[in-house]
C-alpha positions, 0 to 999 in steps of 0.5 A: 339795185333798181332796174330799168324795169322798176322806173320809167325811163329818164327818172332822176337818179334822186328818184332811183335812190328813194326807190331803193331806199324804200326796200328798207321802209315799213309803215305802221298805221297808229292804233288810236286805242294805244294811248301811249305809242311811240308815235306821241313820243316822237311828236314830243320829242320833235317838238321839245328839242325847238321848245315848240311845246312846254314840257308835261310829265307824260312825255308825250303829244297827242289831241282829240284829233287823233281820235277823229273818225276821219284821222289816219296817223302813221309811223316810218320805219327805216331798219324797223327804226321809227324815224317818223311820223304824220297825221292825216284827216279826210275832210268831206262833206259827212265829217268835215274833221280837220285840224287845220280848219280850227285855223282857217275856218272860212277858206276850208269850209268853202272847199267842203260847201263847194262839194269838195273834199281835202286831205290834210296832213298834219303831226309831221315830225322826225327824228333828230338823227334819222332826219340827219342820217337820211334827208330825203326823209320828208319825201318818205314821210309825205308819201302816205298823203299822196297815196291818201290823195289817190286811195280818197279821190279827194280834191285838194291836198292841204298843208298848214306849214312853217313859212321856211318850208313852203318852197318844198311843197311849191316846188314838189307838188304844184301848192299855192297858197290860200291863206295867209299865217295863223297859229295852231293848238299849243304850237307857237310857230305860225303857219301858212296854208297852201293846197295843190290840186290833186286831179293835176298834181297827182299824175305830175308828181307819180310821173317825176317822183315814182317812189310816190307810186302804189298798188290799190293793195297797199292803199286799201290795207293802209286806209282800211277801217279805223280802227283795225290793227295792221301790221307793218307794211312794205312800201310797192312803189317798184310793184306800181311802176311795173304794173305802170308800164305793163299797161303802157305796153298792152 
């Protein structure tokens, strides 16, 4: 069971849970070599059983994006049971690669013309019985774009996301939006694009949400070069919030 030293006092007992939760959480980054990992089946799947996508015969779904230089794909295991999966690229000045931008060239161009950078997170899909059995899921999957926010120093966090879904990022990390709905690649859902501003919103949400938090150890090994094959990893949110409090002390 969490402790008090594992949290800050007065954090949410949903927050507690997650943390415990997060004992039986690995992350896998994707190896963008391996053409046919289970990630690609899982956006497929995700996506067939709403009929976002036509069917083809590989059974799979994957794009030029996910062999971008700047692109980070990852899946959650829960019980070593991949129950989801997300996508994220690092717009910056030098590779401003970004699927979203295919979308909303202007607004996003301006961000990176400004001497800013963004995170957008992209692919975020589940499985259908994971997301049933475990709801707090989406919290679990998004926890690599905050950890993406903290380890890139980045600007924004981007989301291009489904007009239903936009209260939930509203109301967990600060977003507003930029830009009214567009359509993506071969999805036929539209999408609106919202962004938080990280420098704000990064210490508010570490400060109400705990299982959001890491080590810079586990940062540096998930966003290591492309490329480089890694193991699964265990989640350091409770290592974090000791580390947190360890300081707050000194």
């Amino acid at each position: 069971m969490t402790t008090v030293s594992s949290a800050p006092a007065g954090t949410s007992q949903f927050a507690l849970t997650l943390i415990d939760l997060l004992d039986r959480v690995q992350y896998r980054r994707v190896t963008p070599s391996v053409q046919l990992d289970p990630v690609y089946r899982l956006r497929y799947e995700a996506y067939r059983r709403e009929d976002f996508i036509p069917v083809n015969s590989q059974r799979i779904t994957r794009d030029a994006y996910d062999d971008a230089a700047n692109c980070y794909c990852f899946g959650v295991y829960i019980d070593d049971r991949l129950v989801s999966s997300i996508r994220l690229h690092i717009a910056t000045k030098d590779d401003p690669t970004s699927p979203s931008r295919a979308i909303w060239p202007d607004v996003l161009g301006d961000i990176i013309d400004k001497g800013g950078s963004y995170i957008d997170p992209s692919r975020f899909t589940a499985d259908h019985e994971a997301s049933l059995a475990f709801p707090a899921l989406p919290y679990l999957t998004l926890r690599m774009a905050v950890m993406a926010c903290e380890h890139f120093k980045a600007t924004y966090c981007i989301s291009s996301v489904r007009p239903e879904h936009a209260p939930f990022y509203k109301r967990v990390f600060g977003s507003t939006q930029l830009a009214g709905e567009g359509y993506w690649g071969e999805l036929t859902f539209p999408v609106c694009l919202y962004a938080s501003y990280i420098p704000v919103m990064y210490p508010r949400v570490i400060a109400r949400y705990p299982f959001f938090d890491s080590t810079p150890e586990e940062r540096a090994i998930l966003f290591g070069p492309a490329g480089e094959a890694i193991s699964a990893i265990n989640p350091t949110a409770r290592q974090a919030q000791r580390l947190r409090q360890l300081e707050t002390q000194a």
